[in-house]
Each structure stands twice: as C-alpha cells, then as structure tokens.
N, C-alpha and C positions, 0 to 999 in steps of 0.2 A: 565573468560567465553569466548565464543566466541566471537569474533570482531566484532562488525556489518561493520565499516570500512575496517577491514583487511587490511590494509597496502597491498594495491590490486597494483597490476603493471598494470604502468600506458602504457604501450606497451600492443599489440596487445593480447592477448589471445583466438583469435576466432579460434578454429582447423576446422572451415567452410569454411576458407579461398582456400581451396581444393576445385577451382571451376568446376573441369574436373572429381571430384568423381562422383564412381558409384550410390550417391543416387539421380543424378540429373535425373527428369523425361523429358519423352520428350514433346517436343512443343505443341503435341496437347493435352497430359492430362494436361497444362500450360494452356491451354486458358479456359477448363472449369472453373467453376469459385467455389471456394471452398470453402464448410459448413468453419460458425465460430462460436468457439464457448468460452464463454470468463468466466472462475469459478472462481466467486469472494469470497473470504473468507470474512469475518470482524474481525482487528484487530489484525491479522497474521504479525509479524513483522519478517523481513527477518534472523535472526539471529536464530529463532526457526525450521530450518528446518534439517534435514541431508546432506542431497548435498551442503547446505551453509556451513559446515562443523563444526552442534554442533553432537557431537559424542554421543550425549545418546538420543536425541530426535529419537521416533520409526515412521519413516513416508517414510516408502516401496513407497507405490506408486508413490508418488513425488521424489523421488529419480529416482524410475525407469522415469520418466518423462524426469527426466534430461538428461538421459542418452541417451534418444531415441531424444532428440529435442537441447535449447541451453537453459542456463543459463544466465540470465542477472543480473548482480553484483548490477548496479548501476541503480535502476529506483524508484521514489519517485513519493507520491503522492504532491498533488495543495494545499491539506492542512489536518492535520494531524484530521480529525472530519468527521463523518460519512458521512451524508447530503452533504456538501460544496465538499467533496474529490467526491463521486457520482455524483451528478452532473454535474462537472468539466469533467469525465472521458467521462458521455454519451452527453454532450455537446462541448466537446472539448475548454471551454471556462473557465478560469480561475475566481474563486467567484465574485470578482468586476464588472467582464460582464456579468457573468449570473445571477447574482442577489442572489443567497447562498452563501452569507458569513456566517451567523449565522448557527447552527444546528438544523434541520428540521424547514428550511424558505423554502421561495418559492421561483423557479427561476422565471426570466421576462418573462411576457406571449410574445409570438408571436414568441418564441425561436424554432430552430427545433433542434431536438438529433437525437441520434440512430437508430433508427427506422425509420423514414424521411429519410435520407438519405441513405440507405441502402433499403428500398423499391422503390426508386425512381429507384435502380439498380436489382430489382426484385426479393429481398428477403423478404422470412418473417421471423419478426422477434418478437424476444417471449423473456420475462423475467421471469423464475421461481422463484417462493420462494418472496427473500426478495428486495424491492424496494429503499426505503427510499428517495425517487426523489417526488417533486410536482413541479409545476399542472400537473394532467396526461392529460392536453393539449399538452404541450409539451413535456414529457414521455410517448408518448401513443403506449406503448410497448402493443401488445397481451400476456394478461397473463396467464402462468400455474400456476395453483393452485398445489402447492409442499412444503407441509410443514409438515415436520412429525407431528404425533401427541402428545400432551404433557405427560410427563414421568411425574407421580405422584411424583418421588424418585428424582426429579429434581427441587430443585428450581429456575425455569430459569426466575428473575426476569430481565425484562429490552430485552429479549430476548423471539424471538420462540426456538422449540426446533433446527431446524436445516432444510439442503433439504430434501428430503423426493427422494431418487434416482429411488423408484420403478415407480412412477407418469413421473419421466423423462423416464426411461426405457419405459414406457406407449405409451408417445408421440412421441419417436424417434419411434417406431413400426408405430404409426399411420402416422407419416408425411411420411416414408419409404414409406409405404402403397398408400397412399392417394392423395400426392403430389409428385411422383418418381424424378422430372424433375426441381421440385424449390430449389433453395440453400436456406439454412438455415440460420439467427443467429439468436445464443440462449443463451441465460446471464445466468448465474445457479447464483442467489444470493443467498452462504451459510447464517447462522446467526452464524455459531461459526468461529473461537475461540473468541466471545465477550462472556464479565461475562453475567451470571453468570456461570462460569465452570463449567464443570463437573465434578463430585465427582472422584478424582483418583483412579484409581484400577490396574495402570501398571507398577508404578515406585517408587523408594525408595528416598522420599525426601531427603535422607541424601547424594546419591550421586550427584543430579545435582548440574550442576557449575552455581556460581553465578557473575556475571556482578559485576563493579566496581558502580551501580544505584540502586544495590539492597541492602538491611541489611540481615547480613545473623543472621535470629531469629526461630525458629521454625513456627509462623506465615506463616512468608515468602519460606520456604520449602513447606509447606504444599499448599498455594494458589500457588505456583509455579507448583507443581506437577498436580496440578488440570486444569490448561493451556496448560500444556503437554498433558494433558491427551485429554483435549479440541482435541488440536491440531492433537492428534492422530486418531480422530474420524473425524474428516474433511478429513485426508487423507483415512479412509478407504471410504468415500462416492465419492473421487473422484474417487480412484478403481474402485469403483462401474461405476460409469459415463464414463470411459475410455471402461470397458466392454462393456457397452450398448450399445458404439458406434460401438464397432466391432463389432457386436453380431447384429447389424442392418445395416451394410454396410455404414458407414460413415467414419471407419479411414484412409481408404488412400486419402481421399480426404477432411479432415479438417486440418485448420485451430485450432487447440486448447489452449489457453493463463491458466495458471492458474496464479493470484495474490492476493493479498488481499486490499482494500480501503485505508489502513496505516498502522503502526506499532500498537504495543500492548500498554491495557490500565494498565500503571505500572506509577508513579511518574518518569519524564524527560522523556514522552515517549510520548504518545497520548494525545493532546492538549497543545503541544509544536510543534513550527517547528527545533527540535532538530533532526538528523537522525533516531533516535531510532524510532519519530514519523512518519515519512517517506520513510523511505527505507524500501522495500515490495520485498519479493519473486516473482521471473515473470520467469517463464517456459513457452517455447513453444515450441509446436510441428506440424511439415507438414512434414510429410513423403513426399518425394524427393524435397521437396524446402530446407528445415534447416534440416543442418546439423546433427547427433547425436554425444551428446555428446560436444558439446561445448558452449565455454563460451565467453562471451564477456564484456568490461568493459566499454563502450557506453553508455554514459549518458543521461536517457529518463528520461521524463513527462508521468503521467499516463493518462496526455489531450493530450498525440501523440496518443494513443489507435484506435480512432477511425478514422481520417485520415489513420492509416494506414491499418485497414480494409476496408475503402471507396478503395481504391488504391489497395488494394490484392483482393480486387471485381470486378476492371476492371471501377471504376471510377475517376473520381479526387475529391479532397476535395475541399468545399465552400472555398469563400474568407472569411477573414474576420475572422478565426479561430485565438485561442492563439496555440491549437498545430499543431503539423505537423507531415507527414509519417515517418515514420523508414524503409520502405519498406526495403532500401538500406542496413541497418544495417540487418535486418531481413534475406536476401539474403546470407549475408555474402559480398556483396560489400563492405562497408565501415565499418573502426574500431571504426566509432568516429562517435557522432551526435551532444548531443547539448553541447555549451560551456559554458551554464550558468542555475540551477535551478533554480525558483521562487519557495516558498509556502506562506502561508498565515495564521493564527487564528485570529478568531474572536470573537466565546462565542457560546454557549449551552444555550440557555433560560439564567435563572440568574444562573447556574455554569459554572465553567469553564471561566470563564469572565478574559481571561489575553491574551489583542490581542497581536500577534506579525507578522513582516513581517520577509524574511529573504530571502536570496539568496547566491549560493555557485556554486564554479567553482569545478574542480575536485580535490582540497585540500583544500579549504579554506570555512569557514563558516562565514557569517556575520549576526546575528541577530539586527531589531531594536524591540525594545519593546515600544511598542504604552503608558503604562499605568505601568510604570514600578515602579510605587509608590503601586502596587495593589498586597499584598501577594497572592501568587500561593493556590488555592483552589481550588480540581476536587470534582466529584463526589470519586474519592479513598481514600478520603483523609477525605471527611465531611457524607460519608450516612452509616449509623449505618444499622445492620441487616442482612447482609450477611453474610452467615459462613463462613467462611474460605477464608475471601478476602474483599478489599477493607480497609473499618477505621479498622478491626479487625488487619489489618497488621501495616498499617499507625501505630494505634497506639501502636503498639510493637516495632514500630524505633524510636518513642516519646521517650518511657518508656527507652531505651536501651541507647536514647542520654544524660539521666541524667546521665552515668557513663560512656560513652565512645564516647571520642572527633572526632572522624573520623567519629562517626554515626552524633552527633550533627553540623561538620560542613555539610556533605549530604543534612542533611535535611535545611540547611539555605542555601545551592547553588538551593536545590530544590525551596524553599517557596519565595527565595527575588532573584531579576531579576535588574542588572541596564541596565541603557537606551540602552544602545549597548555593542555586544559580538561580538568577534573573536574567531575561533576556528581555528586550525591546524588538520584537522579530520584526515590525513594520520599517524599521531604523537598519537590525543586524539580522539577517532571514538567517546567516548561520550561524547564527548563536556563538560568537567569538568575544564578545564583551561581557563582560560577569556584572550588572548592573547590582548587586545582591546590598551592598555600602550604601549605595547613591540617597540621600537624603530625600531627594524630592521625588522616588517609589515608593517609599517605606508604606502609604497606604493600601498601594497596588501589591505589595510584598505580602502583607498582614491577610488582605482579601484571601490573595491565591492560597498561601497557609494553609487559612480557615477549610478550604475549599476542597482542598489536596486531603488535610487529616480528616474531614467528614465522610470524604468518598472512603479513602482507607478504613473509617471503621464500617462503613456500612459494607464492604468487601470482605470483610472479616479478618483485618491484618491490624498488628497493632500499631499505633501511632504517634511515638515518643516524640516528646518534645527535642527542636534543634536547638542548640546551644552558637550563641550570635557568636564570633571570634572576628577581627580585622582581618585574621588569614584566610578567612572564605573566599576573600576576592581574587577571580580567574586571570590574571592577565591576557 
C-alpha cells in the first residue's frame, strides 16, 4: 500500500525555494493582513489522499490543492485522539499543559486559544460545524451553525453527518457584505472521514491496496471502501468551500490550511502514537506568498498552527507556548523546522485505555508505554453493531488468525505492547519491527530516552526510569 513514511529524502524538496518567482506579491498587498482559514477533517490519515500518492483514492480537489499551494510530508498531531489533538492545536499547548490529556475532558480554565489571540489582532473569529474543545471559556470561538442534516440511509453512529458548505457559503456572503474591512478566521470543523462511514458507492473493494496493518478479508475491503468513500465526500465539500471563497472575493487573499486532527481509526493507527496515528495531510494555500506546487519535508507540530497564524497576522505569539511559527518554512525560507516530535495517549473514558508517550526525529521512533501490561482494546475492536466496520472486521482477522500465522502474529504486535519500542520509520513507516535490542541503535536509543524524559518533565509528568528486559522485543 502506500507508505505513509515513504522513505521521503531527507534534502530539500521545496520547489518554493524560487524566491524571485513571479508568484511573489508585492509589499503592499504583504502588509494587508490575510483571511485564514483552517478545514479540519476528523481522522483523515495522510496516506489516504492522491497528491500523497495512493493512486486509486478519488480526491480532485485536494489534489488540485496541492498543486496551487505546498504539500507538507511530515506534520503530526500532539496526540493521536480527537479532544486532546484539538485542543493542543487551538491552544498551542501540548495535553499535560492544557489539561486534555484524556478524550473529551476539559482543558484548564483561564487558558486562552484561538480566538483570543487572533481578536486581540482584529479578527474575527468563527468555528463551524464541529468543535470537540471544552470549556467554551476558553474555546470561545463565535459559532456557525453548519451541520448537514441527518441522512436517514446513514447510520452515522458516533458522528454528525458532516459541514454543511451551503451555511458557510451563507456566511462568507454575509461577512463579505457586512464586515468588507475585518480579516477573518474561520475553522470549518468537518466530522468525516470519522466512522461511521459512509456506505461506498464509488470503488471496487477488490482493487484497493492494502497496508502491511490491514488483514486482507472481505470485511476489511468492504469497511475499507466505505472510508474512501468517506474520504471522497470530504473532499468534494472542500470544493465546495474553495468556490465560496472565490465566488465571495476571499482567494487571493487567504490564507487556507487543509488537515485533519490525526490519522484514521484502523487497529496501529488512532490511539496509538504510531505514525499512522499521526501523520496528517497539511495543504496550503496563499496565492503569492507559497509557492504552487511544492513540497517540503519540514517537520511540524500541529501546536505550530496557531503561532504561525498569530505571526502571518502581523502579530507575535504569547510566551509560554509549546508550539512555534513555521512562518519561515511557510515562506519558503527554511527547509527545516523542528528536530524533534512529541505526542502523547492517554484514554477515551474507559476505552482506549493504553497511555503511551513517544518522540521521533526525522528517522527514528521511540515509543514508552506507560501500562504496557494492558492488552490493546479500541472501540474497533470491542463495539459490536456497526455494519461494515469496526468488531465486524476485528473479528474477521480473529477468525482468519486461526489458520494463518501472519494474521495471528498482526494481531499480537497489535493487542500486546512491551514497555519501549524503536522503530527505523525510513526502513518500516509502520512501525512493525521493534528495533529496541539491536545493538547498533543503542546510541539513537539512549538520545531519544534523554529526549522523551526531558520533555516529560518539563510537561510536568513524572519520568521513571525503564527497566531494559530481552522481553521488550516486538516481534
């Protein structure tokens, strides 16, 4: 299947680096200060798009995205769970400080996000659709009400149906109208591609390729295609949203991000800090700032986000943040940002319950696992009653392991976890080799350690020493 890693080169790939092209605007359309606008998906993992290059995934407009703005290879969420990775992004503060570690808890009151700091610089700013942030003290976005209505032909358990783009269409008209003279931001919170999927109607299970994380079973075709299909329907509403804005005089002067909160909810994927769980599609587009068309392999935090629209606003960002601007990168100035990822799990109410920390440089993964005595149990794996996805697949790679040993060991690298992992992602992008033994890391081991318990205490969590065993190693 496609790589989520890609054995990506580690040199420069920014064709932005062109800083005398003709898409550069001039100084004075530089100083006004320009709409942002940031369309978050749920659950969209960066391997499912086309411009990331899976070849059967149908998503036009994102592609066309690509082509007009830059591509970013390598950008991960703070933690691979809905709540905790949101928060993280509108407060620029990693779980430990803002108080969401767990899934839909509360961050620390007296915190300020998004809003705050970007009205302080004369915007307003507005969240549609879907939130998933408390207290709306400190989320206290102005909200549009943008939810499509519910499809009866849809069981969208666990989920609204999705944005509702005509209501956005609505409001760009009115702020155009209304407000000619205020910059905007505006968070389109999708709700797909989170299950429960939509029923496929565009693809033949038989052909999509399947990842080295999936069983391939007809279950698993089937709930596969149905995430596509998801996926395909997110991208025609961004369509949609990309017109509105031309169609109301906002594209040449936005700022436009598309991403998603984390990776998809698949077994090693969402509620693991494994890449799969992490690494998120990130397009952007500014006509005569960024480039078209290019790419970069610039290692971001999805808590750099909002620093670096404080900073592409014409302000500077508070002290005291975990992330920081990309401006530079964004520019095409610099090919590099950060040198080191953090994320984080914690638990969902009582599932999901298998914390882990972990941190990686631009080849190396080091997972600890907090509770690593505690079999791996999601909601994908234990909630009966979905059609065509979740236990109904789970348990078709149960049933498949009784008679074939590549399924059965899968599901025990899945379900059992020892205390610490190494990975080589440039080598294994999904993390199925436990490198943690191998003699000739032991350097790259000791670094990330150091790396992992330094962050931990400056996050204010304690950071016991691991105890080396020969059993840590993953098969």
């Amino acid at each position: 299947m496609i790589g989520i890693g890609r054995r990506l080169s580690l040199g420069l790939t920014l064709a932005f680096l062109l800083v005398s092209g003709s898409w550069r605007t001039s100084s004075a359309e530089i100083e006004r200060p320009p709409h942002l606008v940031l369309y978050l998906a749920d659950d969209h993992g960066q391997e499912f798009v086309g411009c990331y290059g899976n070849k059967v995934i149908q998503t036009p407009h994102l592609d066309a995205l690509a082509k007009s703005g830059t591509r970013y290879t390598r950008v991960f969420a703070a933690s691979p769970t809905c709540s905790p990775s949101r928060a993280s992004i509108y407060t620029s503060l990693y779980p430990a400080h803002n108080g969401t570690m767990g899934n839909h808890t509360d961050s620390k009151p007296g915190l300020k996000s998004l809003p705050a700091f970007l009205r302080k610089l004369g915007y307003r700013v507005v969240l549609a659709n879907k939130a998933d942030v408390r207290p709306p003290s400190v989320f206290d976005f102005e909200a549009l009400p943008a939810t499509l209505p519910r499809n009866p032909e849809r069981k969208r358990r666990y989920r609204a149906e999705g944005l509702d783009t005509k209501a956005v269409d609505a409001f760009l008209a009115r702020h155009a109208r209304e407000h000619p003279d205020q910059p905007l931001c505006l968070v389109l919170g999708d709700n797909g591609p989170h299950v429960v999927w939509e029923t496929n109607h565009t693809y033949d299970p038989a052909q999509l390729p399947l990842s080295p994380i999936l069983v391939d079973t007809p279950k698993t075709r089937t709930a596969l295609a149905n995430y596509y299909q998801d996926i395909t329907s997110v991208d025609q509403r961004v369509g949609e949203v990309l017109d509105s804005l031309k169609t109301h005089g906002y594209e040449d002067n936005t700022l436009f991000v598309y991403t998603s909160d984390h990776g998809t909810e698949w077994p090693h994927c969402k509620w693991t800090v494994y890449d799969t769980g992490l690494l998120v599609p990130f397009l952007v587009r500014w006509p005569g700032r960024v480039a078209p068309g290019a790419v970069t392999d610039a290692m971001v935090s999805l808590i750099d986000v909002v620093p670096t629209f404080i900073e592409v606003a014409g302000g500077k960002p508070a002290d005291g943040l975990d992330g920081r601007s990309f401006k530079s990168v964004l520019l095409g100035q610099s090919p590099t940002f950060r040198d080191w990822i953090f994320a984080t799990h914690t638990g969902d109410g009582t599932f999901n319950m298998f914390p882990q920390r972990g941190v990686r440089n631009a080849r190396y993964k080091y997972i600890l696992n907090l509770e690593p005595e505690v079999t791996w149990r999601t909601h994908f794996t234990t909630v009966p009653g979905i059609p065509d996805s979740h236990k109904e697949v789970w348990d078709s790679w149960v049933a498949k392991a009784q008679s074939d040993s590549q399924t059965a060991s899968l599901i025990k690298t899945i379900e059992h976890h020892p205390a610490e992992e190494l990975y080589d992602t440039l080598n294994d992008p999904y993390e199925l080799t436990n490198r943690i033994n191998d003699p000739a890391l032991k350097p790259e081991l000791n670094r990330l350690r150091q790396e992992l318990k330094t962050w931990r205490a400056e996050q204010g969590e304690q950071a016991p020493e691991v105890r080396e065993t020969s059993s840590q190693t993953k098969k």
